[in-house]
C-alpha positions as CSV (number, residue, x, y, z in Angstrom):
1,X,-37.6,-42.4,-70.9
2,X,-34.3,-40.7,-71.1
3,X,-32.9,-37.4,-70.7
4,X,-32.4,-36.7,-73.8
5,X,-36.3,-35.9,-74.6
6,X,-37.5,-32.5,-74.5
7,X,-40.7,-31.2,-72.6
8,X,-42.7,-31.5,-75.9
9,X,-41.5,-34.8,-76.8
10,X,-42.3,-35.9,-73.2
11,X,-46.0,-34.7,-74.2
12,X,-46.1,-36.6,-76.8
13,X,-44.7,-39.7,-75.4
14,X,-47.0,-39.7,-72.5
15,X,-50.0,-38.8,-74.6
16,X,-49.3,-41.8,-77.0
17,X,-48.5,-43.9,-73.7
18,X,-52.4,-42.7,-72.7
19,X,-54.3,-43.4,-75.9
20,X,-55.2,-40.0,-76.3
21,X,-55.6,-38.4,-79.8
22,X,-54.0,-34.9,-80.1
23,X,-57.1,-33.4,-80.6
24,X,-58.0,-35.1,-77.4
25,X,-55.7,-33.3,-75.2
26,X,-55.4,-30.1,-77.2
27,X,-59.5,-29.5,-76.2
28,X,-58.8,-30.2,-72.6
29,X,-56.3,-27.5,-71.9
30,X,-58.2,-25.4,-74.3
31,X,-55.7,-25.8,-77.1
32,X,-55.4,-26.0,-80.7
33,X,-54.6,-29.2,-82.1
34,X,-51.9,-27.1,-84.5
35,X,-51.1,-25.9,-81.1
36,X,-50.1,-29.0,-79.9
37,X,-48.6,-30.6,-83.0
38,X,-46.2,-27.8,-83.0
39,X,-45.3,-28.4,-78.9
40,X,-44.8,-32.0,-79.6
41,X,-42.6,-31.5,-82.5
42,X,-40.4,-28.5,-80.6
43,X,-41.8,-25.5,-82.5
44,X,-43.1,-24.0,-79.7
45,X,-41.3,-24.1,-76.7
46,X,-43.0,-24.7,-73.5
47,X,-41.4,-22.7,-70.9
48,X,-44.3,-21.5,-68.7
49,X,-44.6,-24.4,-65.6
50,X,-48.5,-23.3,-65.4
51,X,-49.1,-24.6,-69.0
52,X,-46.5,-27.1,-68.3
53,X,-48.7,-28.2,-65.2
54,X,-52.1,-27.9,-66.9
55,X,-50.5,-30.5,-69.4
56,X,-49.2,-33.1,-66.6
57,X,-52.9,-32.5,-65.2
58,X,-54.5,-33.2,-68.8
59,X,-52.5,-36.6,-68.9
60,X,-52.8,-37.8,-65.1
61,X,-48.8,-37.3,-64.9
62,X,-46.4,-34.7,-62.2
63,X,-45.2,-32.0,-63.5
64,X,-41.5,-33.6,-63.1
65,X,-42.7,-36.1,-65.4
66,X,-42.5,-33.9,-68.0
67,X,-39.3,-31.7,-66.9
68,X,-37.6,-34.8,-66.3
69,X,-37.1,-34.8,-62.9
70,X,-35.2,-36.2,-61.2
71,X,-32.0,-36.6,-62.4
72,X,-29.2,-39.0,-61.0
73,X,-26.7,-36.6,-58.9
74,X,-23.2,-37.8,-59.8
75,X,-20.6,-39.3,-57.4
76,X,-17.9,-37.2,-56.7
77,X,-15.1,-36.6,-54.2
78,X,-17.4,-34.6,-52.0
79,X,-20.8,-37.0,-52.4
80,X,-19.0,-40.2,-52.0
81,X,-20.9,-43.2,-52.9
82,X,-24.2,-42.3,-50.9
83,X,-26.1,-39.7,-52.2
84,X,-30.5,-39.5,-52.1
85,X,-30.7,-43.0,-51.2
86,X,-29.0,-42.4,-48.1
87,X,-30.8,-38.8,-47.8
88,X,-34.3,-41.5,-48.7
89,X,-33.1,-43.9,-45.7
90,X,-32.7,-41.3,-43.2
91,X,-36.1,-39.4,-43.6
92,X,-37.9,-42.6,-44.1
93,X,-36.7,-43.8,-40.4
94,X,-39.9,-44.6,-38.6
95,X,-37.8,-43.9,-35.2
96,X,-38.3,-40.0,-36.7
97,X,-42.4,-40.4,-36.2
98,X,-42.7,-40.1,-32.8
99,X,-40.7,-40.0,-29.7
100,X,-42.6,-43.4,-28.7
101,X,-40.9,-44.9,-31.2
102,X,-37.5,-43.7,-30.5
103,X,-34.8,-45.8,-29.6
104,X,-33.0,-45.4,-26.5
105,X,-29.4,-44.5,-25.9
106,X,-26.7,-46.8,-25.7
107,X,-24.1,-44.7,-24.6
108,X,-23.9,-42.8,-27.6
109,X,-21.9,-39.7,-27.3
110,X,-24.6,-36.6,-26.3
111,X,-24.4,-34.0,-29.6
112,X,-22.9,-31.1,-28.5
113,X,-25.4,-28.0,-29.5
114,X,-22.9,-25.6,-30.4
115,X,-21.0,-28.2,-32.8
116,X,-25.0,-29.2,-34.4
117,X,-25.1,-25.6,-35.2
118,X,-22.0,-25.3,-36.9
119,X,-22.8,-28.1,-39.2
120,X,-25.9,-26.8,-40.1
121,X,-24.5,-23.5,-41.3
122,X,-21.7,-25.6,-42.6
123,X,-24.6,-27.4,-44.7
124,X,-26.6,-24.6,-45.7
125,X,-23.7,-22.6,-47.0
126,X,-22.5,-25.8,-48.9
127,X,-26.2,-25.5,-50.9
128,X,-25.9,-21.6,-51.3
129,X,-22.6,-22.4,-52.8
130,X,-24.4,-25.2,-55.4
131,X,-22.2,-28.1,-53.7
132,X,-24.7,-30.3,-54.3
133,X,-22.7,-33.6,-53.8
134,X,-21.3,-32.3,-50.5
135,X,-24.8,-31.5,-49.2
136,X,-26.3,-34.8,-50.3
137,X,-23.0,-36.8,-48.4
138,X,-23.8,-34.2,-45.3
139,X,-27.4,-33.8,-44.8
140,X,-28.0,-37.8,-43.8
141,X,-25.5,-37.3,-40.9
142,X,-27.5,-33.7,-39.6
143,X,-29.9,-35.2,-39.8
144,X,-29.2,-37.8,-37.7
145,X,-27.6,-35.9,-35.2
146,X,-30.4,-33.3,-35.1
147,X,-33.1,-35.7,-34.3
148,X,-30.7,-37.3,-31.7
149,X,-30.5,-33.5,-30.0
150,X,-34.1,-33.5,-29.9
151,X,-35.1,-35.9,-28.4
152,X,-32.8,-34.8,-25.5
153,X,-32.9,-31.3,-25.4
154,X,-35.6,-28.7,-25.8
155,X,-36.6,-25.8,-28.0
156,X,-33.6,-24.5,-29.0
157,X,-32.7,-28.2,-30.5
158,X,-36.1,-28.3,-32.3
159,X,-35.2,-25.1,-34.1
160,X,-31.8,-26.8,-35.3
161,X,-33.7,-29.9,-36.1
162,X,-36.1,-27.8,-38.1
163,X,-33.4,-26.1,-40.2
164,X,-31.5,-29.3,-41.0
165,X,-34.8,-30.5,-42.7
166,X,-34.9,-27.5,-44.6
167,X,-31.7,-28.1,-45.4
168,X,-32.4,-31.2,-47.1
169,X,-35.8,-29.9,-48.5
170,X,-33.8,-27.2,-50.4
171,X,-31.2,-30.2,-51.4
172,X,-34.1,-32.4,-53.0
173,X,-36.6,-29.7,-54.7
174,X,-33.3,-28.9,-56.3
175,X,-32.5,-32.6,-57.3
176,X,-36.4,-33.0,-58.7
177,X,-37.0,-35.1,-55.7
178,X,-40.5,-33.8,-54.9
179,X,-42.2,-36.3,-53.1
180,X,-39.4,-36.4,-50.3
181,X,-39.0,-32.5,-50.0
182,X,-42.1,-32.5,-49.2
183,X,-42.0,-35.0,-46.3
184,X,-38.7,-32.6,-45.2
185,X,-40.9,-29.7,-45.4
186,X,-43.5,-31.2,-43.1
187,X,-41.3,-32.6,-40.5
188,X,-39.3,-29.3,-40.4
189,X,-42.6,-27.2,-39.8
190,X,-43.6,-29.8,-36.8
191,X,-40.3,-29.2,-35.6
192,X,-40.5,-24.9,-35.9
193,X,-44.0,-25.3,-34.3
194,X,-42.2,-26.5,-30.8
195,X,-39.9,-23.8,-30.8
196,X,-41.8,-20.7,-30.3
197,X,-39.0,-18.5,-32.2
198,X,-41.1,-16.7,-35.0
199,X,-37.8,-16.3,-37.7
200,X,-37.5,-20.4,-37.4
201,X,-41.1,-20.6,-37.9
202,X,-41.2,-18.4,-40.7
203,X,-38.2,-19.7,-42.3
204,X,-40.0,-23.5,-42.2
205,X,-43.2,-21.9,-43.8
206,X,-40.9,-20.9,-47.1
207,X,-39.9,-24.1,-47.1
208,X,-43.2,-25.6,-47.4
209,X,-44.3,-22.9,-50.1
210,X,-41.2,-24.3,-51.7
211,X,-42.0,-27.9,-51.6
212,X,-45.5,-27.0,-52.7
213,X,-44.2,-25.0,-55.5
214,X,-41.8,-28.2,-56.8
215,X,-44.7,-30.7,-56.4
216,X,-46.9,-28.3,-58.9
217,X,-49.2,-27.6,-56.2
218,X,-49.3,-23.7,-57.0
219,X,-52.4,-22.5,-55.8
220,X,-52.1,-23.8,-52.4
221,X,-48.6,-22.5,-51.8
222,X,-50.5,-18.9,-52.6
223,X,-52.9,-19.5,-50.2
224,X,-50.1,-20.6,-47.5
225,X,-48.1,-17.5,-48.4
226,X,-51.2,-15.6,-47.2
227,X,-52.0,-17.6,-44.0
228,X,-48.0,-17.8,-43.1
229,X,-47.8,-13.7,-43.7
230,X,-50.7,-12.8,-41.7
231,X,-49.5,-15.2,-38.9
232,X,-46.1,-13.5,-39.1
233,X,-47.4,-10.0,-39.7
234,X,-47.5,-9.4,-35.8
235,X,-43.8,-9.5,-35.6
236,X,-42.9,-6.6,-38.0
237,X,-43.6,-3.7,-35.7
238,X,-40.2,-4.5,-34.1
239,X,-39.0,-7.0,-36.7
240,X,-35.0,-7.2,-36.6
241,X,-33.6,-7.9,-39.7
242,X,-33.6,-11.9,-39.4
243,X,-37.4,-11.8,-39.4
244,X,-37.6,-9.1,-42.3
245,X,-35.3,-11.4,-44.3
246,X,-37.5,-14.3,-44.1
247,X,-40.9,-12.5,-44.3
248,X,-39.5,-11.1,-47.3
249,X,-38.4,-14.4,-48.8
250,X,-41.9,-15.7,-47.6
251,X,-43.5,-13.6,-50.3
252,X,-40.7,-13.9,-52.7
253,X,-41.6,-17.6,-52.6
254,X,-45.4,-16.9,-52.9
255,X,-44.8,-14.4,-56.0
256,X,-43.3,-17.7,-57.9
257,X,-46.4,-19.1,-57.0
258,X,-49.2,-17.0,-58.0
259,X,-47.1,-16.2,-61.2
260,X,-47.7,-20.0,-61.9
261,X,-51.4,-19.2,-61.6
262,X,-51.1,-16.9,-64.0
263,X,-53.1,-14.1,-61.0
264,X,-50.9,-11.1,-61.8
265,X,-52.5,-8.8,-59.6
266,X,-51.3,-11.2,-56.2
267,X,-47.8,-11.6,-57.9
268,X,-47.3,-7.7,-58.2
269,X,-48.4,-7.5,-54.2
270,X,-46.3,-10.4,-53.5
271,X,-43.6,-8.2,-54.9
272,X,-44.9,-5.6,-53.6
273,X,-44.4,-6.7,-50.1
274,X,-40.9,-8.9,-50.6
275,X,-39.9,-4.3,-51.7
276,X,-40.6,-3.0,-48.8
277,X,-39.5,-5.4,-46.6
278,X,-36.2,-5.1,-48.6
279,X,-36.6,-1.4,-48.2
280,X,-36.5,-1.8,-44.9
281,X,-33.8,-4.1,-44.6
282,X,-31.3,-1.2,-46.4
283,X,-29.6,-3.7,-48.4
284,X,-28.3,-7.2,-49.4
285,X,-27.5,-9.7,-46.6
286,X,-28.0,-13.3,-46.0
287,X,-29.8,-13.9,-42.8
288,X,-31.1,-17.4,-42.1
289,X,-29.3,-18.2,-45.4
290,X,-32.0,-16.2,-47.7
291,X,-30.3,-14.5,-49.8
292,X,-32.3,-11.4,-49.1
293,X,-32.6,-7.7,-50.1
294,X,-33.0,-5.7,-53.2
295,X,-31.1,-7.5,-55.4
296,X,-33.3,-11.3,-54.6
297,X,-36.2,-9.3,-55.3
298,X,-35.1,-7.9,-59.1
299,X,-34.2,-11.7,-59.7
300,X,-37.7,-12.2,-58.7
301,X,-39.5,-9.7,-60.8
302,X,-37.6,-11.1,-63.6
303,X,-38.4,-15.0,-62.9
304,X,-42.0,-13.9,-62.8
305,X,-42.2,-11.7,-65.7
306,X,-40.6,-15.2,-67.2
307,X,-43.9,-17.0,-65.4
308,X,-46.2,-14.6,-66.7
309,X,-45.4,-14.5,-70.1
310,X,-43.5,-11.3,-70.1
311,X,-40.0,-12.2,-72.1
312,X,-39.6,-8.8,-73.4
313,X,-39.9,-7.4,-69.2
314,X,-37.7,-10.2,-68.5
315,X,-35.3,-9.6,-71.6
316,X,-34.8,-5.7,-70.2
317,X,-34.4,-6.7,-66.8
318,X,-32.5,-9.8,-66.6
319,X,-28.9,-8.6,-67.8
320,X,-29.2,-5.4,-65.7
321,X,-29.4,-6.8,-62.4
322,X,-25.9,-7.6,-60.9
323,X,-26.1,-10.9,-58.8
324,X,-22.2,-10.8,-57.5
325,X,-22.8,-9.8,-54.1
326,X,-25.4,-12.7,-53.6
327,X,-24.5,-16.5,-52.8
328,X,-23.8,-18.3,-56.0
329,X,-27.0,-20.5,-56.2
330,X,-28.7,-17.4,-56.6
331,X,-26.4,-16.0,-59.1
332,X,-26.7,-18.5,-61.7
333,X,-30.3,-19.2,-61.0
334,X,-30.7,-15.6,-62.3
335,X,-28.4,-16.5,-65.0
336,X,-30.6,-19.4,-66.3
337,X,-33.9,-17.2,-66.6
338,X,-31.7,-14.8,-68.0
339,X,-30.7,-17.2,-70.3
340,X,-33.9,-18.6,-70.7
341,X,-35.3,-14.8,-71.9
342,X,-32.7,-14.3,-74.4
343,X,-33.4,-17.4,-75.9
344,X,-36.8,-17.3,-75.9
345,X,-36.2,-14.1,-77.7
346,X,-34.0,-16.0,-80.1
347,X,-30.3,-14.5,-78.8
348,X,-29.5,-18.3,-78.8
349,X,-25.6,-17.3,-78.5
350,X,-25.6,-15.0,-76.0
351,X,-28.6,-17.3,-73.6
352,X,-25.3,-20.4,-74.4
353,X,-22.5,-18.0,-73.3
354,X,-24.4,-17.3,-69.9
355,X,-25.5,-20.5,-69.7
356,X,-21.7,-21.6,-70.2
357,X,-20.7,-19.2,-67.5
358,X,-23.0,-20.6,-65.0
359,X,-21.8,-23.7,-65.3
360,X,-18.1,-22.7,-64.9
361,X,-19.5,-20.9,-61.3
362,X,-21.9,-24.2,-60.4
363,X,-21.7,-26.8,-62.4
364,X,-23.8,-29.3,-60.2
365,X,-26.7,-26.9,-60.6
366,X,-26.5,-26.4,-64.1
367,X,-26.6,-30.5,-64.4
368,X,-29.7,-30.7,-62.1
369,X,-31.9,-27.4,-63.3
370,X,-34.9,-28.2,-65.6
371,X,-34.6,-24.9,-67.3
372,X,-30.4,-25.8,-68.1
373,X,-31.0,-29.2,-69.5
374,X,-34.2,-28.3,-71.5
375,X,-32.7,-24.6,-73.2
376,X,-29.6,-27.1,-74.5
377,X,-32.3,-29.8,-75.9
378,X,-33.8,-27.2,-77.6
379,X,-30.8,-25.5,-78.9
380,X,-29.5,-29.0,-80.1
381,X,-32.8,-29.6,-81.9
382,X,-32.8,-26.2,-83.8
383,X,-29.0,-27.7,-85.5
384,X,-29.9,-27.7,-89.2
385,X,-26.0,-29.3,-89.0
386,X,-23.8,-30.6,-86.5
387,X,-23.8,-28.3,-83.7
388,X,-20.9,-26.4,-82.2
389,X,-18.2,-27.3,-79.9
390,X,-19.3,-25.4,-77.3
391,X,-22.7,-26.6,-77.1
392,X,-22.0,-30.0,-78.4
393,X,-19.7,-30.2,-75.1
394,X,-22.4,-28.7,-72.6
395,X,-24.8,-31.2,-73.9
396,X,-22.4,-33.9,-73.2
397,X,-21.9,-32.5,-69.6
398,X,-25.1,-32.5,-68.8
399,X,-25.7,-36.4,-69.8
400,X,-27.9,-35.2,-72.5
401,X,-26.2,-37.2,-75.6
């Protein structure tokens, strides 16, 4: 398999690789064969991860199977030459399990709290800012230090411990590397669970939704939305705006996921919830790095009308909603569903010319997003002749020729 397949061709492949007929798999997601003849052969474009999931289901595969995730993250002056495996080695240390297990000192310097909590904002604002080769080179070196701090201090080192694995789990749902996001995820809500600070808590439950959401697991990350919300909920009578931030982001989170359920009712409370917790909040701000206010929730309502179905809600609301005040990642995420609408909606040159702009902004990101790499396969495949230079160059960018 190469990058260079689209989502329907990656159907196909994997159905043929099964032995199973068209007509086969069509009937058991409760599709036509047409249907599926036309997916397979990029007439219809598969964009909705809930029929995108009910497909890897159908065919016994992950949903990144047929994305085509993950992809290799480049070297680069920032990354160095040790990228995910190194990020692999450090969460696969068995000295991390349990304190039993730990090593003990051999005169090791002691880590220095204050300076640990410099380099995880230094690490978090690196993601917000799409460095994604700077955050791979960094996050194996928190991460050490953090479980270091742990083991000899108390709460307040279990809090940074928990942050630097949500750190990484941000870094690796963004690189397609499920399976360890999720063991980032885990280990960072053990970690919150010692701390007894609600905000760190509640900021490690997004992360799980999050892992849940890249894994494909959508209807349990609804159901944790609830259970996290209603464990939170007591907190909001005095919430300061840290703990509004991440409750609002909490349900932000869970409105991706119950859009990929296609339950429209609990996306729209979702939202509903993420509003007035951003009404409270007044306005835009970035506490515990999450982006949130008014502005993260419009990007939501238009990633879930995308979710749903709804291109032409998307289509009126994505170009209105000004992202500039918001950390780049979540400016040209925006920008690819925006993208994504307009295409869908077949405004092929103005979905390239954001797309084009995003890259200029975060061009790591744009390399390592699904919806980037699959919107230029697609445009490449509708050439009747040989396709522009401006597209022609993006797909060579993003390793796609």
């Amino acid at each position: 398999m190469t990058n260079s397949l689209t989502i329907g061709e990656r159907v196909a492949w994997y159905r043929r690789r099964r032995g199973v007929p068209q007509e086969v798999l069509a009937g058991r997601v409760g599709r036509t064969t047409d249907w599926l003849s036309k997916v397979e052969n990029n007439r219809i474009d598969l964009d909705r991860l809930s029929v995108i999931r009910n497909l890897a289901d159908a065919l016994d595969v992950s949903v990144g199977d047929l994305i085509g995730e993950p992809t290799l993250l480049d070297w680069n002056q920032e990354s160095g030459t040790k990228t995910v495996p190194a990020l692999r080695a450090a969460l696969m240390d068995y000295r991390q399990l349990t304190p039993l297990l730990a090593m003990p000192s051999t005169g090791a310097e002691p880590v220095d709290l204050d300076e640990l909590r410099r380099e995880v904002g230094v690490v978090f604002d690196a993601y917000q800012a799409s460095k994604y080769g700077f955050v791979a080179g960094r996050a194996p070196l928190l991460l050490a230090d953090a479980v270091q701090a742990a083991q000899a201090h108390g709460a307040e080192a279990q809090g940074l411990l928990a942050l630097s694995y949500q750190a990484a789990t941000s870094m690796l749902t963004k690189l397609g590397e499920t399976d360890l996001a999720w063991i980032a995820a885990e280990r960072g809500l053990s970690a919150a669970q010692q701390t007894g600070d609600p905000v760190v808590l509640g900021s490690l439950f997004r992360s799980v939704v999050h892992a849940l959401l890249s894994t494909g697991r959508y209807a349990p990350a609804v159901q944790l939305t609830e259970t996290a919300a209603g464990l939170l909920q007591p907190e909001l009578s005095h919430a300061d705006s840290a703990m509004l931030s991440i409750y609002g982001s909490l349900f932000l989170a869970g409105s991706m996921a119950a859009a990929r359920t296609d339950d429209r009712g609990r996306t729209q409370d979702f939202l509903r919830e993420a509003q007035d917790a951003a009404d409270r909040l007044g306005a835009d701000a970035n506490h515990v790095w999450t982006a949130f206010g008014p502005t993260n929730v419009k990007i939501h309502r238009v990633a879930t009308a995308m979710e749903l179905g709804d291109v032409q809600v998307a289509v009126d609301l994505g170009p209105a909603v000004d992202t500039s005040g918001l950390p780049v990642e979540r400016q040209v995420r925006h920008s690819l569903e925006t993208a994504r609408a307009l295409s869908a909606w077949n405004r092929t040159d103005a979905a390239l010319s954001i797309v084009l702009e995003a890259e200029r902004h975060a061009p790591e990101q744009v390399q390592h997003h699904y919806l980037s790499r699959q919107l230029v396969l697609t445009w490449m495949r509708q050439q009747r002749t040989k396709p522009g230079h401006a597209l022609a160059g993006l797909a060579q960018r993003l390793r796609l020729e």
